[in-house]
N, C-alpha and C positions, 0 to 999 in steps of 0.2 A: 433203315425204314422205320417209320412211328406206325405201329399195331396200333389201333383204337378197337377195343373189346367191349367196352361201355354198349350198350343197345340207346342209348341217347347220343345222337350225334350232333353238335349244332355249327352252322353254318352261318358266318355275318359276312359283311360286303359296305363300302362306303367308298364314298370319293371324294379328295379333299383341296383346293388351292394350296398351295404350299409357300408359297409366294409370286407376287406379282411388283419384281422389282423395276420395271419400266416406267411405271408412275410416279415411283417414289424415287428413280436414280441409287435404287439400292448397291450393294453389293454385288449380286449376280449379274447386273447388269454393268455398271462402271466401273466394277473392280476386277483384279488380276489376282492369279495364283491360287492358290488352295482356296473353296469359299464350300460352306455347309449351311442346311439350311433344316434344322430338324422341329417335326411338329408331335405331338405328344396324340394317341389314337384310344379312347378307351371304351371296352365293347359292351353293349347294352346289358349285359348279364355276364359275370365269369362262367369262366371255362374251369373244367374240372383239375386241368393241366395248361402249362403252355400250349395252344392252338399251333398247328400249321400256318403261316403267315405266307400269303401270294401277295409282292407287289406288281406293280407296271404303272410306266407314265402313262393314259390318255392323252392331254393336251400339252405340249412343250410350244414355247415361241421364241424364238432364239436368234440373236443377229445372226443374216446372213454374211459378213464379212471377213469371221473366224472361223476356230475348228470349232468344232459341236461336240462336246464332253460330257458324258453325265454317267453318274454312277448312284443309282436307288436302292435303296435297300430296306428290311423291317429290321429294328434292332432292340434289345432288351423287351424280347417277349417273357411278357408273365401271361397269367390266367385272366387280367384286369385289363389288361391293356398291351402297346407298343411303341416304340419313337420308329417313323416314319422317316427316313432322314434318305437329303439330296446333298450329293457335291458336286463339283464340276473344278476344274483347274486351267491354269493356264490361261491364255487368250479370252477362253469361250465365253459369250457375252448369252447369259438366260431373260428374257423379260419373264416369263411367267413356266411354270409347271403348274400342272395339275395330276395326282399320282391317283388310282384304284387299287383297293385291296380288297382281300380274302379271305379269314382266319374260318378255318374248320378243325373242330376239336371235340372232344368228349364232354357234356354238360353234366352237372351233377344231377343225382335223382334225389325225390325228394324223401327216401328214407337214408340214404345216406350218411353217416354219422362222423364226426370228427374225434376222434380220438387223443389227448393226446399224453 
């Protein structure tokens, strides 16, 4: 469990296309096997610490003719920022993703002091 003890707590929120490989015959969509698709997220202000990161897809559009694969995730959280990152394997044919996230974290205050 992450304690947040700070009395500043900050909460962001965004939603982002991730790709839209059906127009362009990308990858996700005419390719096979292992495919990744990672986009870089960085937050209006740092966080005191690594933030809590929530992802979820919103919108997925994905041939109906295969399996449906997908595995989202936030990864290489710092204070500044995250990679957003989608895969999928096998068969599964993605035209577009669209992923929301969450990051809630402790903000600095502004007496604060950096030591070091």
């Amino acid at each position: 469990m992450k304690r947040l003890s700070h009395h500043l707590i900050g909460a962001e929120q965004g939603s982002l296309v991730l790709f839209s490989d059906f127009e362009e015959n990308g990858p996700m969509w005419t390719g096979d096997g292992p495919r990744e698709a990672r986009r870089p997220v960085r937050f209006s202000e740092p966080f005191r610490a690594a933030p809590l990161v929530q992802v979820g897809i919103s919108m997925w559009d994905t041939g109906g003719d295969t399996n449906q694969r997908a595995d989202l995730r936030a990864e290489d959280i710092t204070p500044e920022g995250f990679s957003l990152v989608f895969r999928t394997w096998g068969d599964s044919r993605v035209a577009r993703i669209r992923a929301d996230w969450m990051a809630l974290g402790e903000l600095r205050a502004a007496d604060d002091w950096d030591i070091a």
